[in-house]
C-alpha positions in Angstrom: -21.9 10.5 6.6 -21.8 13.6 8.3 -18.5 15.1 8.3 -18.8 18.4 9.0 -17.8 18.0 13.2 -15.5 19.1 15.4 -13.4 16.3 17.0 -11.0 16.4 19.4 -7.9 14.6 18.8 -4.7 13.1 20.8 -0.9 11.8 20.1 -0.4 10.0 23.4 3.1 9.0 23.2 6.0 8.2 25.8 7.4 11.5 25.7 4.5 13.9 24.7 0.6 14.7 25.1 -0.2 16.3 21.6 -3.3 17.6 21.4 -5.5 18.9 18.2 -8.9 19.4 17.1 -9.9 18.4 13.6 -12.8 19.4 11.4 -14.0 18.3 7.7 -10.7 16.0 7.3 -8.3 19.2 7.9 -6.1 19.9 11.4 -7.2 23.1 12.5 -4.4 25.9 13.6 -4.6 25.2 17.3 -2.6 22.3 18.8 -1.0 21.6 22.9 1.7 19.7 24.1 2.2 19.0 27.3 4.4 16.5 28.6 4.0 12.8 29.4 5.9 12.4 32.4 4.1 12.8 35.6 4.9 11.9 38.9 1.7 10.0 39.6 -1.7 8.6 37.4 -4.0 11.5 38.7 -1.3 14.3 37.3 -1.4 12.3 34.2 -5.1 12.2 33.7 -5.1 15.7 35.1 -3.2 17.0 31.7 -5.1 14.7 29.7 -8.6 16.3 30.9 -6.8 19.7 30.7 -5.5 19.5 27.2 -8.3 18.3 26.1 -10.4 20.9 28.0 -8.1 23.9 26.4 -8.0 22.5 22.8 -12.4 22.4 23.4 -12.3 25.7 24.3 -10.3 26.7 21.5 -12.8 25.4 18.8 -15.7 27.1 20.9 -16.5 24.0 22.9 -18.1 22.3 19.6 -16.7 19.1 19.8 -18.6 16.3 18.7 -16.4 13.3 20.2 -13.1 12.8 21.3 -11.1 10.3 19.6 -7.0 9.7 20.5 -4.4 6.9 20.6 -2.4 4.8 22.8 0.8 3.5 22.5 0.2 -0.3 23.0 -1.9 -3.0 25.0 -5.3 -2.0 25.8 -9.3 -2.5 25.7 -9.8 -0.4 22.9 -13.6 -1.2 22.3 -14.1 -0.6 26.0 -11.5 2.7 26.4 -9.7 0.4 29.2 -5.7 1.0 29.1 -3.9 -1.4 30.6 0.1 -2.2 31.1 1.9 0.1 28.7 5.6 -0.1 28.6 5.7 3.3 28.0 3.6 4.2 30.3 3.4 2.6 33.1 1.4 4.7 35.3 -1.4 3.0 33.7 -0.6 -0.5 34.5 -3.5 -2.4 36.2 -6.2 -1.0 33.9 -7.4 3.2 33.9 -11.2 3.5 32.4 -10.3 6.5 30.3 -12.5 6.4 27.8 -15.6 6.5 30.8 -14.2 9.1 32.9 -13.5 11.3 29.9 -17.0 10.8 28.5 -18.2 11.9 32.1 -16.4 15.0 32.5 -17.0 16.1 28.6 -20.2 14.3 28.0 -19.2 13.3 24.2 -18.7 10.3 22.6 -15.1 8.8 23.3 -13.1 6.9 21.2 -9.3 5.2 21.9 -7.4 3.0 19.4 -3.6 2.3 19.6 -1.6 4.8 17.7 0.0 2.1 15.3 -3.3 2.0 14.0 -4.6 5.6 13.3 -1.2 6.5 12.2 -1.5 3.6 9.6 -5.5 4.5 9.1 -4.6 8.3 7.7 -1.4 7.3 5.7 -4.1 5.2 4.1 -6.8 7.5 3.5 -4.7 10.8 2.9 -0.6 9.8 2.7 1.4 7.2 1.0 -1.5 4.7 0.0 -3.6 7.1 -2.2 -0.1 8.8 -3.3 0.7 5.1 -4.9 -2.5 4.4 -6.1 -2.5 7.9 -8.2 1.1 7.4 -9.6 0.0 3.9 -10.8 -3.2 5.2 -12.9 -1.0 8.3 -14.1 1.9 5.4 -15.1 -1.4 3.8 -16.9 -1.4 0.8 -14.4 -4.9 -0.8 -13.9 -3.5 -2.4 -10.2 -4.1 -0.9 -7.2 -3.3 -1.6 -3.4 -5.3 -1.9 -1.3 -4.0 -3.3 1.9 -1.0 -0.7 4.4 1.2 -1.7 6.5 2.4 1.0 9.2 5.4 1.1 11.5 6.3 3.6 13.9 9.4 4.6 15.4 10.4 6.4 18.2 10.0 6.0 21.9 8.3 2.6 21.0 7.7 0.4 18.1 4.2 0.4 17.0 2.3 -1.2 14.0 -0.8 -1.2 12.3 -2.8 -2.8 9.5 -5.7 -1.0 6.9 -7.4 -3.4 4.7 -9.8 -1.6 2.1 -10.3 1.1 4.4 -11.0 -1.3 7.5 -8.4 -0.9 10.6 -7.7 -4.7 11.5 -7.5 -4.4 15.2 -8.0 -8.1 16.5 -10.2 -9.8 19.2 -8.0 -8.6 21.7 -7.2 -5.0 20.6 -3.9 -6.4 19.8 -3.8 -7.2 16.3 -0.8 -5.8 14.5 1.3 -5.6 18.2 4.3 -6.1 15.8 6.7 -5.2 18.9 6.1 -8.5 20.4 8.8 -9.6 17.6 11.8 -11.3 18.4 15.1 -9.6 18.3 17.0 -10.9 15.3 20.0 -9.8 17.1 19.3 -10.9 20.7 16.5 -13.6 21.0 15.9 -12.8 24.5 14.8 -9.0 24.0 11.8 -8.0 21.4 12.1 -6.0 18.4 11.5 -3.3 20.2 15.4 -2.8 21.7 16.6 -2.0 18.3 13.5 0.1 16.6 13.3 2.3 19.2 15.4 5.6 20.1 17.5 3.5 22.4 17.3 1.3 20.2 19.7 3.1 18.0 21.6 4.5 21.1 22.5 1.1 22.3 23.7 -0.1 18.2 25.8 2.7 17.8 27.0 2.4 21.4 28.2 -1.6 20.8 29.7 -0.1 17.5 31.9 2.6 18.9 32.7 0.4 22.5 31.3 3.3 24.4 28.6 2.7 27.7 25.0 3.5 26.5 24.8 6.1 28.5 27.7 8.0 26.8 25.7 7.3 24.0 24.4 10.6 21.4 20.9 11.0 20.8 19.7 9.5 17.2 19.7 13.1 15.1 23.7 13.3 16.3 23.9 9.4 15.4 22.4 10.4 11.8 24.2 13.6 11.1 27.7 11.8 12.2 26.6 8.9 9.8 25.6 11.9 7.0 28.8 13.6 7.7 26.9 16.7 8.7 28.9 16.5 12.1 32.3 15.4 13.2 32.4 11.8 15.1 32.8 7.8 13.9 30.4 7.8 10.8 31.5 4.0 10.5 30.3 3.4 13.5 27.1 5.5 12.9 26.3 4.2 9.4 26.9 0.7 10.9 24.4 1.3 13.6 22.2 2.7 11.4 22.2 -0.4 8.4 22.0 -2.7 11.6 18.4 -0.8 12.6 17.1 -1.2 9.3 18.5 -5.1 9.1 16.3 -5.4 12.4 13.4 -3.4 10.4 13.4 -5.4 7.3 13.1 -8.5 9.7 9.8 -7.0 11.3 8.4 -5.6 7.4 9.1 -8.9 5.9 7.3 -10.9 8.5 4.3 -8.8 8.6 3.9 -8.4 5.2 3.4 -11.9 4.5 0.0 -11.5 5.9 -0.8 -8.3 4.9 0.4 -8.7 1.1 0.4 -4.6 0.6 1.9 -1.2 0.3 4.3 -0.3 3.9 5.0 2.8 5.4 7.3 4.2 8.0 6.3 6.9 10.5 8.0 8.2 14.1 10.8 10.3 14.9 13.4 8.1 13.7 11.6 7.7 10.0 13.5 11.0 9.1 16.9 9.0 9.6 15.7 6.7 6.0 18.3 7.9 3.9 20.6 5.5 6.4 18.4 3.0 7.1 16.1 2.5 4.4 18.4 0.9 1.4 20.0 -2.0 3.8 15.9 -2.6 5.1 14.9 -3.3 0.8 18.6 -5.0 0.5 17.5 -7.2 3.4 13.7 -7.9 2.3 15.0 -9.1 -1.3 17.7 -11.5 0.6 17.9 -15.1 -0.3 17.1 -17.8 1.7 18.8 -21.0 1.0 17.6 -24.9 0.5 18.8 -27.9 1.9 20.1 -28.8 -1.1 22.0 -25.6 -2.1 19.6 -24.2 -4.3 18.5 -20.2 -3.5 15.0 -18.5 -3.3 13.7 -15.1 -2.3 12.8 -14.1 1.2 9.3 -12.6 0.3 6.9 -14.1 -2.1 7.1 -10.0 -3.2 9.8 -8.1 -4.3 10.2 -5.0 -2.1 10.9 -1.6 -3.9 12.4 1.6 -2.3 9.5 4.2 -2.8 11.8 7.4 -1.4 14.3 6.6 -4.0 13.4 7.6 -7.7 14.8 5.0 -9.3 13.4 2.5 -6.8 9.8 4.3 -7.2 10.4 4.3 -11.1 10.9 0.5 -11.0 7.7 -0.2 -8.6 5.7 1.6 -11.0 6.8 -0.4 -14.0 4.9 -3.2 -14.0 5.0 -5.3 -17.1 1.9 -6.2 -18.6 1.3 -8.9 -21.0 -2.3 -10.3 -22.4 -3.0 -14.0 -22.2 -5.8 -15.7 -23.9 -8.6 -17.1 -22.0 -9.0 -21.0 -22.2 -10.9 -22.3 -25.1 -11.5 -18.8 -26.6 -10.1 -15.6 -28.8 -10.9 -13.1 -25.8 -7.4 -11.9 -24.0 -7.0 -10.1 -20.5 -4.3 -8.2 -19.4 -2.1 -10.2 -16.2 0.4 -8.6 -14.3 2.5 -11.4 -13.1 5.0 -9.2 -11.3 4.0 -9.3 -7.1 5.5 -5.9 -5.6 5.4 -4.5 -2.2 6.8 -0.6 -1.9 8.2 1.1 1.4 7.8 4.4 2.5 8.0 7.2 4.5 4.8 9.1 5.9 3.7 11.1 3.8 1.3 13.4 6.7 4.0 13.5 9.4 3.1 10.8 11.8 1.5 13.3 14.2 -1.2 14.7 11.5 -1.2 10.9 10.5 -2.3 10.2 13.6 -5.0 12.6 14.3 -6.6 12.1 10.5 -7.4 8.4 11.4 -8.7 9.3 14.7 -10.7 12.0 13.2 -12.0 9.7 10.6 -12.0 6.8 13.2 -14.9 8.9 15.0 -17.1 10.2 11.8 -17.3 6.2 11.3 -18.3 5.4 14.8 -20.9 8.4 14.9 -22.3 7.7 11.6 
């Protein structure tokens, strides 16, 4: 596989166009933001073809393919975007991936950004750094299934499995945001994972209207005591986000069975969140007769605290004998599942997977 190419990568997200080229597996220097808003679609596919006509020129119009993200429902396969929430210029259906590959005359590729973030945490962030600190710990098991979350303007998700993205027959597989709100059952997942998300939990906690609300770095540094407000209120908010998160985590992870990690703007708030999300995923449920058993069939460990990573990476080992002979192989009966923070930055996250989403499809 050829990997020496140019290709031209984007972070499409609600707020911001981010634009990068990457070559051999390494971001180069070069990198545009422009701004999502627009007033119409055509001034929105305007700055796309711009951005991506400025970051060309800026790697000497090399490019072998263009490969970006979006943030939700789409075609994928076919470069069709549909009704994003986030975006809702593009509601109806936009064929970018055709118009772009007529104007730049390269190969195009689009998959949601849940995804390629949780593709490069898997081939360059939290995955691999797991993997290595179990073989130095001198322990033979190995993950090799991700989980990824993002949060910020939306909730996104997506799923690796031994190096495979598992995108669905629908482009929709991991569209974890379609979750229920363990808080309110009418809204999704989505109203509490989500910058006002954490507006509107910290607004119900200090009986103020949402729109008086702070923005989630002044809801953390109240909560850290870094700056003068309620840091009840703010630590309240904050556990109640990561109650919400745990709720999401615990139910995806039944069926992916692996590592999880956290990306977005709000990951950087983890110190707050984080402990009351493992707390959560090693709850109890309880029987009809009384009797208590754990939430996960896994125990969930808290990778960005070093006792929590300590006790991830201690897994006992014990040899059994094999049935009707002397010969004994180790067993690790211990199931684990460790959480995380990115490990890239969700934006170089993001533009690794699409950069090695592209070397795959080119061969």
């Amino acid at each position: 596989m050829n990997k020496d190419r140019t290709i031209l990568v984007l972070d499409a997200g609600g707020t911001n166009l981010v634009f990068k080229a990457v070559r051999n597996g390494s971001i180069l220097e070069q990198t545009i933001s422009l701004p999502s808003s627009s007033g119409n679609l055509e001034e929105l596919l305007q700055k796309i073809i711009n951005g991506f006509k400025k970051i060309n020129e800026a790697t000497s119009n090399h490019a072998a393919a263009i490969s970006f993200c979006f943030p939700g429902p789409a075609d994928y396969e076919n470069g069709i975007i549909g009704n994003l929430e986030n975006l809702p210029l593009f509601r109806g259906g936009v064929a970018l991936k055709t118009m772009l590959e007529n104007e730049f005359r390269i190969p195009v590729f689009i998959n949601n950004d849940g995804d390629l973030f949780t593709l490069g945490e898997a081939i360059g962030g939290l995955l691999p750094e797991v993997n290595k600190k179990l073989k130095d710990a001198g322990v033979q098991k190995r993950y090799c299934n991700l989980l990824g979350v993002t949060l910020g303007t939306g909730f996104g998700g997506g799923i690796v499995s031994h190096g495979q993205l598992f995108t669905g027959d629908n482009s929709a597989g991991a569209e974890i945001n379609r979750m229920v709100n363990p808080f309110d059952w009418n809204t999704s997942i989505e109203e509490a994972l989500t910058i006002r998300g954490i507006k509107r939990l910290f607004a119900e906690e200090t009986k103020i209207a949402f729109k008086e609300s702070p923005e989630p770095f002044d809801i953390y540094q109240v909560g850290m005591g870094n700056k003068t407000g309620n840091q009840q209120a703010a630590i309240k908010a904050w556990e109640k986000f990561g109650m919400v998160l745990a709720d999401a985590l615990a139910n995806a992870n039944t069926l992916v069975d692996g590592i999880a990690v956290i990306g977005g703007g709000l990951s950087g708030a983890y110190p707050l969140f984080l402990p009351k999300t493992i707390e959560m995923l090693n709850r109890k449920f309880t029987r009809a007769d009384g009797g208590l058993f754990p939430r996960m069939e896994v125990s969930a460990f808290n990778l960005e605290d070093d006792k929590g990573m300590q006790q991830f990476l201690n897994f006992n080992k014990k040899m059994i004998t094999v049935p009707f002979s002397n010969e004994k192989i180790p067993y690790y009966e211990e199931k684990k599942m460790g959480v995380g923070i990115s490990r890239l930055g969700t934006s170089e996250a993001v533009a690794i997977g699409a950069y090695e989403l592209a070397i795959d499809k080119l061969g």
